[in-house]
C-alpha positions as CSV (number, residue, x, y, z in Angstrom):
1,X,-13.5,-13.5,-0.3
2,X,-16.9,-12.8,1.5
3,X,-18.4,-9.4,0.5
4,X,-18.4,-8.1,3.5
5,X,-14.5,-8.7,3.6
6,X,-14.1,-6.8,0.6
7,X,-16.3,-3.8,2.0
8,X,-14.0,-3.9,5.2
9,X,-11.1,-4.3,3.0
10,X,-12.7,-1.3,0.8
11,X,-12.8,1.0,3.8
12,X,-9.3,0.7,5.4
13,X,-7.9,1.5,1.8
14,X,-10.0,4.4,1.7
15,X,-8.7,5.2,5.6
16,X,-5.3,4.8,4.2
17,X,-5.5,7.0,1.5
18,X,-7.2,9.7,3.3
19,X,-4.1,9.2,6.1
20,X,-1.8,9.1,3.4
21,X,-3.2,12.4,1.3
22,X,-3.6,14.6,4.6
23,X,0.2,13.7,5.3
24,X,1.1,15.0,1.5
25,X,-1.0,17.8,2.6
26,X,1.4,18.9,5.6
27,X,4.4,18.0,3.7
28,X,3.8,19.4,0.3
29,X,3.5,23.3,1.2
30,X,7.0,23.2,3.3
31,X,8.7,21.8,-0.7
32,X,6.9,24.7,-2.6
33,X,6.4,27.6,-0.4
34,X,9.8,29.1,-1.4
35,X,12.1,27.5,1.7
36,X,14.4,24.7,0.4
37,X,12.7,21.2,1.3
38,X,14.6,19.1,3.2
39,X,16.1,15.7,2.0
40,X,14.0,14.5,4.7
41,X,11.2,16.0,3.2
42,X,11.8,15.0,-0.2
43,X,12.2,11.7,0.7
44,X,9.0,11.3,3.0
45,X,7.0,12.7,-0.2
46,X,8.5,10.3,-2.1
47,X,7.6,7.8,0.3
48,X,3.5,9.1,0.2
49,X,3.3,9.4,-3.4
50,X,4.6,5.3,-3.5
51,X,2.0,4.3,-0.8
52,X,-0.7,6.4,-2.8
53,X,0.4,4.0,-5.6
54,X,0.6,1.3,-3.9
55,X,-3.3,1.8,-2.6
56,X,-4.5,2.9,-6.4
57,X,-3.3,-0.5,-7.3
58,X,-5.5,-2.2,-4.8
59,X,-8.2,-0.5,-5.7
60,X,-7.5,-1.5,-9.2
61,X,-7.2,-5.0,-8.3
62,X,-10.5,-4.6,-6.5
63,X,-12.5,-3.3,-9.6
64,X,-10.9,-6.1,-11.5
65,X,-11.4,-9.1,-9.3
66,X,-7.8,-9.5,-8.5
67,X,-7.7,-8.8,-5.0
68,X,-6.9,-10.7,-2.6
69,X,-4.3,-13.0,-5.3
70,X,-0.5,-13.4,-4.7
71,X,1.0,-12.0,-7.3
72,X,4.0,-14.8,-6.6
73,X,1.5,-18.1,-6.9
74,X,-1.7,-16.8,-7.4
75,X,-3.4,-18.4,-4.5
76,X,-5.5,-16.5,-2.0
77,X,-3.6,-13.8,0.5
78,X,-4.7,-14.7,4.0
79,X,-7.6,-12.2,5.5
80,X,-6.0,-11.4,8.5
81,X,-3.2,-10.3,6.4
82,X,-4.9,-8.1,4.0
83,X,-6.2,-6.6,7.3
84,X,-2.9,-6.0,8.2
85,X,-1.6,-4.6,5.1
86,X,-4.3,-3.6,2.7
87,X,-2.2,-3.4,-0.2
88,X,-0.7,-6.4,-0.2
89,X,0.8,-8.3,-2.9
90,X,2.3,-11.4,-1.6
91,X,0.7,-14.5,0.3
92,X,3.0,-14.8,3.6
93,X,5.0,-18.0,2.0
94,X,5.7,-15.7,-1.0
95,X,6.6,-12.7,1.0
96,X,8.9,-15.0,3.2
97,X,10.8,-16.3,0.4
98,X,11.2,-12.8,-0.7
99,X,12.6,-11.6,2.1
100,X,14.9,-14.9,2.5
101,X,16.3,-14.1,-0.8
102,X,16.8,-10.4,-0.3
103,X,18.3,-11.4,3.0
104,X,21.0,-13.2,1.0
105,X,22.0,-10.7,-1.2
C-alpha cells in the first residue's frame, strides 16, 4: 500500500472515530442523567463502543504494519475496499465465504 493510501486511509479512521465519539457524546448523557436509558439506547452504545474498537484495532494494525492484510489468508484487502470500510478485516473472497457459511447456519 502506497503511502499516500495509508494517509487517506489514516484520515477516514480518524473521521470515523470523531463520528463515532460525537454520537457516544449525544447518547451517553440520556444513560446517566438519572432517566432510565432505553434498550434502544443501551444497545446503540453498545454498538459505538464496538465500532470504537473496531477503529482502535486498525489503528493498531497501522502502527504495526498489518493493515491492509486479511486476517482469513493474509493477502492484501482491496483499496477500494478499505475505502469503503476502513476497519476492515477480511479480503472480499474471505468475507464472502464468511457470510456463505453464516448464511448456512
Amino acid at each position: 500500500m502506497k503511502r499516500s493510501d495509508i494517509n487517506s486511509v489514516r484520515q477516514a479512521l480518524e473521521r470515523l472515530r470523531e463520528a463515532l465519539e460525537a454520537d457516544l457524546r449525544v447518547l451517553r448523557p440520556t444513560t446517566a442523567c438519572g432517566t432510565v436509558p432505553t434498550e434502544t439506547n443501551l444497545e446503540l452504545v453498545a454498538q459505538i463502543e464496538s465500532d470504537l474498537a473496531r477503529v482502535d484495532a486498525a489503528f493498531q494494525r497501522l502502527q504495526t504494519g498489518l493493515y491492509g492484510y486479511c486476517v482469513g489468508c493474509g493477502d492484501e484487502i482491496e483499496l477500494n475496499r478499505l475505502r469503503a470500510d476502513p476497519v476492515a478485516t477480511l479480503c472480499l473472497g474471505c468475507s464472502r465465504r464468511v457470510q456463505r457459511r453464516a448464511s448456512h447456519c
